[in-house]
mmCIF file of the N, C-alpha and C atoms, coordinates in Angstrom:
data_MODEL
# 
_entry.id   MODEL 
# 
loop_
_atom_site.group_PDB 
_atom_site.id 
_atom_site.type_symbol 
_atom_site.label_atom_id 
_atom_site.label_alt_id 
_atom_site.label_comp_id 
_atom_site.label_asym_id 
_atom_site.label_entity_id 
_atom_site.label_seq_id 
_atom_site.pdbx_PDB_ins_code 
_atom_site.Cartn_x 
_atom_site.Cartn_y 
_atom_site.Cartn_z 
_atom_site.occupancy 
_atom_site.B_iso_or_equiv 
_atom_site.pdbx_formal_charge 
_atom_site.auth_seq_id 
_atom_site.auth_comp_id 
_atom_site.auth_asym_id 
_atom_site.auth_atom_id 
_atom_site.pdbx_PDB_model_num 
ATOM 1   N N  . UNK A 1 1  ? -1.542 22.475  8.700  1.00 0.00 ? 1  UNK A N  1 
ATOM 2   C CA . UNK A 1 1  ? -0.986 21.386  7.909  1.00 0.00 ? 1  UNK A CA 1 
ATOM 3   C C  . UNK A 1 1  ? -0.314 21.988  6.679  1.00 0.00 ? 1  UNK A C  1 
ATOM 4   N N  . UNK A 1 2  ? 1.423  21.342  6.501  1.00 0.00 ? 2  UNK A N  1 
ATOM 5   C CA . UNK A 1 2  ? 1.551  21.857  4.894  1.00 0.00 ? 2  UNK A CA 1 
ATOM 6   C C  . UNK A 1 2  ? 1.077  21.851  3.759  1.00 0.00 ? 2  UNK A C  1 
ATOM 7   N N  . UNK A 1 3  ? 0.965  22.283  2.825  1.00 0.00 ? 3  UNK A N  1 
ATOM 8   C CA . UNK A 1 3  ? 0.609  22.266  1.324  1.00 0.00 ? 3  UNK A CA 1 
ATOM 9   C C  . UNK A 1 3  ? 1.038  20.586  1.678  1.00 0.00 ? 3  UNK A C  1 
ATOM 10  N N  . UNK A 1 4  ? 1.672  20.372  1.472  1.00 0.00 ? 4  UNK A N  1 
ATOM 11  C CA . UNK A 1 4  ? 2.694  19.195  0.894  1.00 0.00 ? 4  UNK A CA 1 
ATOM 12  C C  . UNK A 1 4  ? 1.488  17.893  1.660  1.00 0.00 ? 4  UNK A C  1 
ATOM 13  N N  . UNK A 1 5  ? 1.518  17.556  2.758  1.00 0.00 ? 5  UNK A N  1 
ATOM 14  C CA . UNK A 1 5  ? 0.675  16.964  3.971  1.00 0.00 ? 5  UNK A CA 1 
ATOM 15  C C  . UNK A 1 5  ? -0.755 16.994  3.203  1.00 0.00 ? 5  UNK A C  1 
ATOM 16  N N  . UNK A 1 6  ? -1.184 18.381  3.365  1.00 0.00 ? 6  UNK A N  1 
ATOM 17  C CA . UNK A 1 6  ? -2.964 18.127  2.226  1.00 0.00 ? 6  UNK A CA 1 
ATOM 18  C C  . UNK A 1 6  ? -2.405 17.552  1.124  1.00 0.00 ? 6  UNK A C  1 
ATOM 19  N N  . UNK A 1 7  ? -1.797 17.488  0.315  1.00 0.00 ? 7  UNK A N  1 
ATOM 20  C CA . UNK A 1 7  ? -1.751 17.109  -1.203 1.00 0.00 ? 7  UNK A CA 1 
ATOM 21  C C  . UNK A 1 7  ? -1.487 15.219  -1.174 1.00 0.00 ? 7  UNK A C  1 
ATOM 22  N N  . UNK A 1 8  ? -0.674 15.397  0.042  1.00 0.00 ? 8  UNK A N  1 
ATOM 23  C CA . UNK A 1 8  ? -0.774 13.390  0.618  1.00 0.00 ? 8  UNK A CA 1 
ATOM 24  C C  . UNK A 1 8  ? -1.578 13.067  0.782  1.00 0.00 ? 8  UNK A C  1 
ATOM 25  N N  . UNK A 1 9  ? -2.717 13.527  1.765  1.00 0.00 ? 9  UNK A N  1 
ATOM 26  C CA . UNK A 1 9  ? -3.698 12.793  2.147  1.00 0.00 ? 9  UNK A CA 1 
ATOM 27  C C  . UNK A 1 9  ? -4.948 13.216  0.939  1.00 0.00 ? 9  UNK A C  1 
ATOM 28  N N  . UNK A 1 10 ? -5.239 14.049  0.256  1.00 0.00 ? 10 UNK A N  1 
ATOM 29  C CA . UNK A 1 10 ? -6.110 13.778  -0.912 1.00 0.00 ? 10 UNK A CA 1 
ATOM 30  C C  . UNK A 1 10 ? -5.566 13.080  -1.699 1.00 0.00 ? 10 UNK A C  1 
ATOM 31  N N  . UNK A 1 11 ? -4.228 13.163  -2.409 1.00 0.00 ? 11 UNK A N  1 
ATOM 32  C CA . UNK A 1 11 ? -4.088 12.090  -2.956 1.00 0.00 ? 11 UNK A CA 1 
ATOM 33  C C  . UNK A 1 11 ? -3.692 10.575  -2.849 1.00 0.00 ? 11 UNK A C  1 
ATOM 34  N N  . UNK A 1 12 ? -3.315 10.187  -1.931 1.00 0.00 ? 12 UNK A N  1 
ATOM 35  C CA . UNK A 1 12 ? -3.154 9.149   -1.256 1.00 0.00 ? 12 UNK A CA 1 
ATOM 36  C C  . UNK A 1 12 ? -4.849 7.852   -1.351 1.00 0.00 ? 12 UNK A C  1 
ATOM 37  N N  . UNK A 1 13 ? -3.787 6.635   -2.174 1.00 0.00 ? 13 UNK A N  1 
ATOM 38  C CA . UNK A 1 13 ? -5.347 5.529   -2.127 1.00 0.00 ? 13 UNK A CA 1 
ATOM 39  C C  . UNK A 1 13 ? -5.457 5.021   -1.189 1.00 0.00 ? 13 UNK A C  1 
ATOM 40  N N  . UNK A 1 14 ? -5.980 4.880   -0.061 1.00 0.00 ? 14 UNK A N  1 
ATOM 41  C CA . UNK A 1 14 ? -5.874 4.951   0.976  1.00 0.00 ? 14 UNK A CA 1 
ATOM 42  C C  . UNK A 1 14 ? -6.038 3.241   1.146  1.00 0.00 ? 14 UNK A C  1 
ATOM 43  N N  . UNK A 1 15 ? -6.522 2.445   0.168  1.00 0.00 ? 15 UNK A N  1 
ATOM 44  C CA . UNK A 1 15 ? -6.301 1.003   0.046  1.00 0.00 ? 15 UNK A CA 1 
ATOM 45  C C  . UNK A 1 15 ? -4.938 0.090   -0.418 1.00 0.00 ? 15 UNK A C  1 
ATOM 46  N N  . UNK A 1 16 ? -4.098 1.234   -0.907 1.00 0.00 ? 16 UNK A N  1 
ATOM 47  C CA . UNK A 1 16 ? -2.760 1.054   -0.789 1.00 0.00 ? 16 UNK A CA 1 
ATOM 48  C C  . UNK A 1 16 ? -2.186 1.165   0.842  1.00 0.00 ? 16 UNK A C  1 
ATOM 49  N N  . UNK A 1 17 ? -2.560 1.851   1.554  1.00 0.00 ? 17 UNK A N  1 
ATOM 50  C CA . UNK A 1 17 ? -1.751 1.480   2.114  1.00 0.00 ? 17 UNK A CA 1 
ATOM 51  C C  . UNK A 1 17 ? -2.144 0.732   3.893  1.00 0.00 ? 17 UNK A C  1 
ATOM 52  N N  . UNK A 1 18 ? -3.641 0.377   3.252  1.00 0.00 ? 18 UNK A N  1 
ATOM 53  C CA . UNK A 1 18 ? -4.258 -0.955  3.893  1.00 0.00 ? 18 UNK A CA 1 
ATOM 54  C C  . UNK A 1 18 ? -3.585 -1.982  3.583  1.00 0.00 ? 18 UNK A C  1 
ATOM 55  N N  . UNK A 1 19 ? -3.110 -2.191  2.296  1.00 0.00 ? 19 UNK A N  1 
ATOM 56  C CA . UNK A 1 19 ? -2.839 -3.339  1.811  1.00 0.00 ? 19 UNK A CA 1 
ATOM 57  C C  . UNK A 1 19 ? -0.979 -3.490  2.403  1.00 0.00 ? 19 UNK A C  1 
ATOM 58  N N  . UNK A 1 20 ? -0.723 -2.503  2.364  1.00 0.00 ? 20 UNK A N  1 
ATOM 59  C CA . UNK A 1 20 ? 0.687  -2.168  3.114  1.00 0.00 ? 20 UNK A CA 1 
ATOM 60  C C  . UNK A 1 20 ? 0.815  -2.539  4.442  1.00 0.00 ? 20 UNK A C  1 
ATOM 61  N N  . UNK A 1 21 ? -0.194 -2.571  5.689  1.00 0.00 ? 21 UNK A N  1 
ATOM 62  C CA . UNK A 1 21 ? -0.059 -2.092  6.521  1.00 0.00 ? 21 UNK A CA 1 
ATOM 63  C C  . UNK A 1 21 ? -0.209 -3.892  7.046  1.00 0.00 ? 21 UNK A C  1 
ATOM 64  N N  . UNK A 1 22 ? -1.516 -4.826  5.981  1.00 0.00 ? 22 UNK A N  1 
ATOM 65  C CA . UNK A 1 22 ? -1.370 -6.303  6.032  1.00 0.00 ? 22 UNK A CA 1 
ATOM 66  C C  . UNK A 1 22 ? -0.181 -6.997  5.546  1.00 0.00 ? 22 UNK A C  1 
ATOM 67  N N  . UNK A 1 23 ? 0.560  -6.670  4.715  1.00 0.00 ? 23 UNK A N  1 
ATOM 68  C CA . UNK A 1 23 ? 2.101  -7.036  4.347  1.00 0.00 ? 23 UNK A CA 1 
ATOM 69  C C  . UNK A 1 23 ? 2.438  -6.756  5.647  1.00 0.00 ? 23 UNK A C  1 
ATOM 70  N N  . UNK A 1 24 ? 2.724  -5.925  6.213  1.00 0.00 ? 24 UNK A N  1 
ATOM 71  C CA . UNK A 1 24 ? 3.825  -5.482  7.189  1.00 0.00 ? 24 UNK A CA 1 
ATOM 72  C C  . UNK A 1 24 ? 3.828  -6.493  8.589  1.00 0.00 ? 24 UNK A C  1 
ATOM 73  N N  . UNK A 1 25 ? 1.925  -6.614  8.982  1.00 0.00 ? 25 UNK A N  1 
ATOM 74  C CA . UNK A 1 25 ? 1.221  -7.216  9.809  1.00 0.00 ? 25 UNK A CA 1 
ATOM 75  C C  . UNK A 1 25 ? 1.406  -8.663  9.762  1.00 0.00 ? 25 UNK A C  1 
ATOM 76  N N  . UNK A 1 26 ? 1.526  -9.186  8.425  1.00 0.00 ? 26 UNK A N  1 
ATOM 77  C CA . UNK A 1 26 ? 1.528  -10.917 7.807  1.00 0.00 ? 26 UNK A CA 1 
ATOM 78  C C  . UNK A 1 26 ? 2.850  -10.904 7.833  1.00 0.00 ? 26 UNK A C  1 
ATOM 79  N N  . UNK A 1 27 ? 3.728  -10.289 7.732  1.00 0.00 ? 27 UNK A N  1 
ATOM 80  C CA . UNK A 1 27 ? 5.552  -10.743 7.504  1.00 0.00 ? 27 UNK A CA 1 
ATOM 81  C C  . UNK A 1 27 ? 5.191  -11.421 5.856  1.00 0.00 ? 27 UNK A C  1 
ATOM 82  N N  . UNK A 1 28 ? 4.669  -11.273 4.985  1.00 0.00 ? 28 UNK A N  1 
ATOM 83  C CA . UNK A 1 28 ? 4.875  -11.633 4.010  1.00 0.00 ? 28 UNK A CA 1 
ATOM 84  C C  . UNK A 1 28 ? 3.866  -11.062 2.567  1.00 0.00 ? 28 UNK A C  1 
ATOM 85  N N  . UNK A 1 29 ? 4.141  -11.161 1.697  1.00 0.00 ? 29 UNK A N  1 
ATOM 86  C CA . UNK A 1 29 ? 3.191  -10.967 0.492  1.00 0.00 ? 29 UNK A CA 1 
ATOM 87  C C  . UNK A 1 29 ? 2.100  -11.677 0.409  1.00 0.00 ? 29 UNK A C  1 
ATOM 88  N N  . UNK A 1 30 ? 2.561  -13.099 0.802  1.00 0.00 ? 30 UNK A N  1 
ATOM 89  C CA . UNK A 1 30 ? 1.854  -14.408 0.795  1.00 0.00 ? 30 UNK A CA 1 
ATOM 90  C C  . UNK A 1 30 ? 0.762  -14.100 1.713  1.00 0.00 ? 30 UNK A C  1 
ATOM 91  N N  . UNK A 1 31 ? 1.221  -14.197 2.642  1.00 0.00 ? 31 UNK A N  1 
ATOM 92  C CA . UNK A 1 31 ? 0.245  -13.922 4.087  1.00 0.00 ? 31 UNK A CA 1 
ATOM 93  C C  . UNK A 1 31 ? -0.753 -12.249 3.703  1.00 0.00 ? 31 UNK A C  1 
ATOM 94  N N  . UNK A 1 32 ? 0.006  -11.790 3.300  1.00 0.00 ? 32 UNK A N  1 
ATOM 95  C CA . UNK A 1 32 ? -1.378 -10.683 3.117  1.00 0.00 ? 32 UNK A CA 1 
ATOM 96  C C  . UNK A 1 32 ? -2.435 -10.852 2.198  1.00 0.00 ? 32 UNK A C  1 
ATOM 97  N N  . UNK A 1 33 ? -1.496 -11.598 0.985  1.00 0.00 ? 33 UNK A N  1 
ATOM 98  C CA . UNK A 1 33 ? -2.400 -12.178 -0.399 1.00 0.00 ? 33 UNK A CA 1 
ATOM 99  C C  . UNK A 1 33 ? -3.908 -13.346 0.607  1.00 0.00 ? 33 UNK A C  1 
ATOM 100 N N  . UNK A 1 34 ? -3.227 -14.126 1.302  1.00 0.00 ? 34 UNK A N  1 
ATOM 101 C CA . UNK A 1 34 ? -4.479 -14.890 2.105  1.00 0.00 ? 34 UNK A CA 1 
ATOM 102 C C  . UNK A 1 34 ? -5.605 -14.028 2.830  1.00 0.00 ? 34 UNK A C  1 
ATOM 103 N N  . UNK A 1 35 ? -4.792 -13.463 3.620  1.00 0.00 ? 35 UNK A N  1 
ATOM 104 C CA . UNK A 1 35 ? -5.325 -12.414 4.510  1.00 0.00 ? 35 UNK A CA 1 
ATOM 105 C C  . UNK A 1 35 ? -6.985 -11.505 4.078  1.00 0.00 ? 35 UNK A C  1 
ATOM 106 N N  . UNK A 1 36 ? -6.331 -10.975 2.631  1.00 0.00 ? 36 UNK A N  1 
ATOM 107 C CA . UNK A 1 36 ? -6.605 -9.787  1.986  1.00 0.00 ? 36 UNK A CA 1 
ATOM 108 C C  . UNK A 1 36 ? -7.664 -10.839 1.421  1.00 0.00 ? 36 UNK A C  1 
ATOM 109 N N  . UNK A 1 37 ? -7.461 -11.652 0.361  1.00 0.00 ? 37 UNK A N  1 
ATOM 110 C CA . UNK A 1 37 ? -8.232 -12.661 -0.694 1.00 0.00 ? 37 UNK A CA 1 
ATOM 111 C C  . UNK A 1 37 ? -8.001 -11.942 -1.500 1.00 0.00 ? 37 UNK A C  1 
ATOM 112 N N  . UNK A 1 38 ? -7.010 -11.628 -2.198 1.00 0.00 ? 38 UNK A N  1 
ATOM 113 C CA . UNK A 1 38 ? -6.520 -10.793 -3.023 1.00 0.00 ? 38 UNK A CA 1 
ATOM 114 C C  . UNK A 1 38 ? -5.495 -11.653 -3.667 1.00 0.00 ? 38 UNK A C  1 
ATOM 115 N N  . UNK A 1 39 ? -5.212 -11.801 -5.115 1.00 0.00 ? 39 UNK A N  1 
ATOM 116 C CA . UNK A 1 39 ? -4.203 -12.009 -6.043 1.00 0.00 ? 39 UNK A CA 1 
ATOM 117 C C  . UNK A 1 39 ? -2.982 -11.566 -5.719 1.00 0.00 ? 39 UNK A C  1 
ATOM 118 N N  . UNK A 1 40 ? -2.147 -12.733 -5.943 1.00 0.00 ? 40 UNK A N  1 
ATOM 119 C CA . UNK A 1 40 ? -0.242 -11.700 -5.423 1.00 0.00 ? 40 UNK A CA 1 
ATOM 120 C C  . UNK A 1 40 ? -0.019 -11.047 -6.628 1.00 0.00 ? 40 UNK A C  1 
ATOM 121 N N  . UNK A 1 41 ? -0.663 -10.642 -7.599 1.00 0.00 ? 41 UNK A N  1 
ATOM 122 C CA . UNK A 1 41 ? -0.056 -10.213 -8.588 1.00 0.00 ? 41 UNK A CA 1 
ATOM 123 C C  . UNK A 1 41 ? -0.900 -8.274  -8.342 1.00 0.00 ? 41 UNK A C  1 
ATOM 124 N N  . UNK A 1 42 ? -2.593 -8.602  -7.754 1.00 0.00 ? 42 UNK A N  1 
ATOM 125 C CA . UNK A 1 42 ? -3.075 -7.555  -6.814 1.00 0.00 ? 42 UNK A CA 1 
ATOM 126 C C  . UNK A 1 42 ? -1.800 -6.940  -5.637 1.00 0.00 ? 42 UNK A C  1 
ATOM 127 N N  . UNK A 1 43 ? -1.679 -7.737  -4.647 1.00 0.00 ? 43 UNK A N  1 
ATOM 128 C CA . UNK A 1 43 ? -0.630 -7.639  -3.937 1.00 0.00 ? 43 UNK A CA 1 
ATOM 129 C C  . UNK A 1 43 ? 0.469  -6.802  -4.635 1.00 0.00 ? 43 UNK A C  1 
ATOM 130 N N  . UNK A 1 44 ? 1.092  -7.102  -5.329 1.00 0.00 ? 44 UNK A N  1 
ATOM 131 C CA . UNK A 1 44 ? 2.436  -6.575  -5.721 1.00 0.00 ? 44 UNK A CA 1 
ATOM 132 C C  . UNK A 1 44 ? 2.134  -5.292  -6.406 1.00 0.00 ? 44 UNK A C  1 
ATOM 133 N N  . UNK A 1 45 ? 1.238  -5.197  -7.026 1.00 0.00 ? 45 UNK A N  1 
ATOM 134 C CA . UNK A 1 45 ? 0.666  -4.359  -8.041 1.00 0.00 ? 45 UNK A CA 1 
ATOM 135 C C  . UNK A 1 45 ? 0.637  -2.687  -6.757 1.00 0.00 ? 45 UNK A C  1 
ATOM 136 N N  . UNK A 1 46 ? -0.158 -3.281  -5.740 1.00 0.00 ? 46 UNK A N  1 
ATOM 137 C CA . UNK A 1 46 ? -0.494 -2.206  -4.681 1.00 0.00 ? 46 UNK A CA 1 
ATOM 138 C C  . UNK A 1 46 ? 0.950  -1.527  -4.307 1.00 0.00 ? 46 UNK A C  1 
ATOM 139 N N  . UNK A 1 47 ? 1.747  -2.470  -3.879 1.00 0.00 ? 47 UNK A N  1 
ATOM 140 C CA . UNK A 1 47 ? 2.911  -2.158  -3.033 1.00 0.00 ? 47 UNK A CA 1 
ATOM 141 C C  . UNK A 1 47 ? 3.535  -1.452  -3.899 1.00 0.00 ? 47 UNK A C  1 
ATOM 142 N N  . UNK A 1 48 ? 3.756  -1.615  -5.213 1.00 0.00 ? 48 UNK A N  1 
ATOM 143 C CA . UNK A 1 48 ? 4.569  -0.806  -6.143 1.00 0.00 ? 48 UNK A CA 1 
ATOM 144 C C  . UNK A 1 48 ? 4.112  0.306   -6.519 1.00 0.00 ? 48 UNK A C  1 
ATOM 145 N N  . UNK A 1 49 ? 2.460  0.438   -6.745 1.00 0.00 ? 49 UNK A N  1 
ATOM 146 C CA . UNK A 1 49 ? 1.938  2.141   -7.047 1.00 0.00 ? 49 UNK A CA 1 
ATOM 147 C C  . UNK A 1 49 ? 2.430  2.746   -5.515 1.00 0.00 ? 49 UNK A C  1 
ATOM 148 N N  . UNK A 1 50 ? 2.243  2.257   -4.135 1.00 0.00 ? 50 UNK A N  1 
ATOM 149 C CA . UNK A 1 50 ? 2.388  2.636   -3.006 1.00 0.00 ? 50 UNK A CA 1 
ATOM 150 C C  . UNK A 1 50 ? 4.006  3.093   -2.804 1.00 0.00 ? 50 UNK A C  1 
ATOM 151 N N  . UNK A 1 51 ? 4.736  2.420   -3.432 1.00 0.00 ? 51 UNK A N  1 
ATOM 152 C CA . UNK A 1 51 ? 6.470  2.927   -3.679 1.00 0.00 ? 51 UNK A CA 1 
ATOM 153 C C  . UNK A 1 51 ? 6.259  4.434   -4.398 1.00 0.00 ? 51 UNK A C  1 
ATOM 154 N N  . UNK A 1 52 ? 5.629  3.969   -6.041 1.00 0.00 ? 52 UNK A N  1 
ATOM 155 C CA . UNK A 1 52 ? 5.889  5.090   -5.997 1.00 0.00 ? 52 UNK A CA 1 
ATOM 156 C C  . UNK A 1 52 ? 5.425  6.746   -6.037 1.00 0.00 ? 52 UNK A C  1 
ATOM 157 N N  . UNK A 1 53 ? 4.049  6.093   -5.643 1.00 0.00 ? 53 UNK A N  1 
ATOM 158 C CA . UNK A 1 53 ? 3.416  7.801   -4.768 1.00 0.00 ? 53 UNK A CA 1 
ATOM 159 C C  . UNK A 1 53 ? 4.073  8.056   -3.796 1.00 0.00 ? 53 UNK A C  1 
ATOM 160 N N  . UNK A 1 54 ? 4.916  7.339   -2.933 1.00 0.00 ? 54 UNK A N  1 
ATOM 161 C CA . UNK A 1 54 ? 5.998  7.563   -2.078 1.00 0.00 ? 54 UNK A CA 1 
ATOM 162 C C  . UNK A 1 54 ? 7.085  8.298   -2.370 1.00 0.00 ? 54 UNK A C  1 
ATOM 163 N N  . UNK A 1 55 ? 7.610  7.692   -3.543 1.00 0.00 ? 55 UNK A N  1 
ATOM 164 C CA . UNK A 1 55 ? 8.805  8.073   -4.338 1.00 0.00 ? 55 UNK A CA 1 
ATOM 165 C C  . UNK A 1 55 ? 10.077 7.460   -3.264 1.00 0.00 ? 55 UNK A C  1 
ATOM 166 N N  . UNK A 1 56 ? 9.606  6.247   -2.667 1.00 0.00 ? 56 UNK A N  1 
ATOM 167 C CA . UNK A 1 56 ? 10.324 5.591   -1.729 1.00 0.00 ? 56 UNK A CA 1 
ATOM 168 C C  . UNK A 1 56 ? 10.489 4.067   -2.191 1.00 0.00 ? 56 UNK A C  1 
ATOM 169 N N  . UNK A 1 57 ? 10.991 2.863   -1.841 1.00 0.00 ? 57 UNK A N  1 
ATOM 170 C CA . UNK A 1 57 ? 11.305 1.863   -1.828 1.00 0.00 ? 57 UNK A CA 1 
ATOM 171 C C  . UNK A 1 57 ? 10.761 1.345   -0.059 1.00 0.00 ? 57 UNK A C  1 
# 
């Protein structure tokens, strides 16, 4: 595995991108916010640290 690959998966919150994976699953924020029982403001909060430990959109 690269340097790069270990340094993702230790650092990586790995509830980010649970919470990613129910967005994607729900077609919506909304639907994961139900899903999850989680706050959309939780919701949004995730998806955006998850952007940018990505350094993606």
């Amino acid at each position: 595995m690269t340097q790069v690959r270990r340094r993702f998966v230790w650092e990586i919150d790995w509830n980010l991108l649970r919470t990613f994976t129910v967005i994607v699953q729900e077609g919506s924020l909304t639907a994961a916010r139900d899903k999850l029982s989680l706050s959309q403001p939780t919701i949004s909060n995730a998806l955006r640290r998850l952007e940018e430990h990505m350094g993606d959109r």
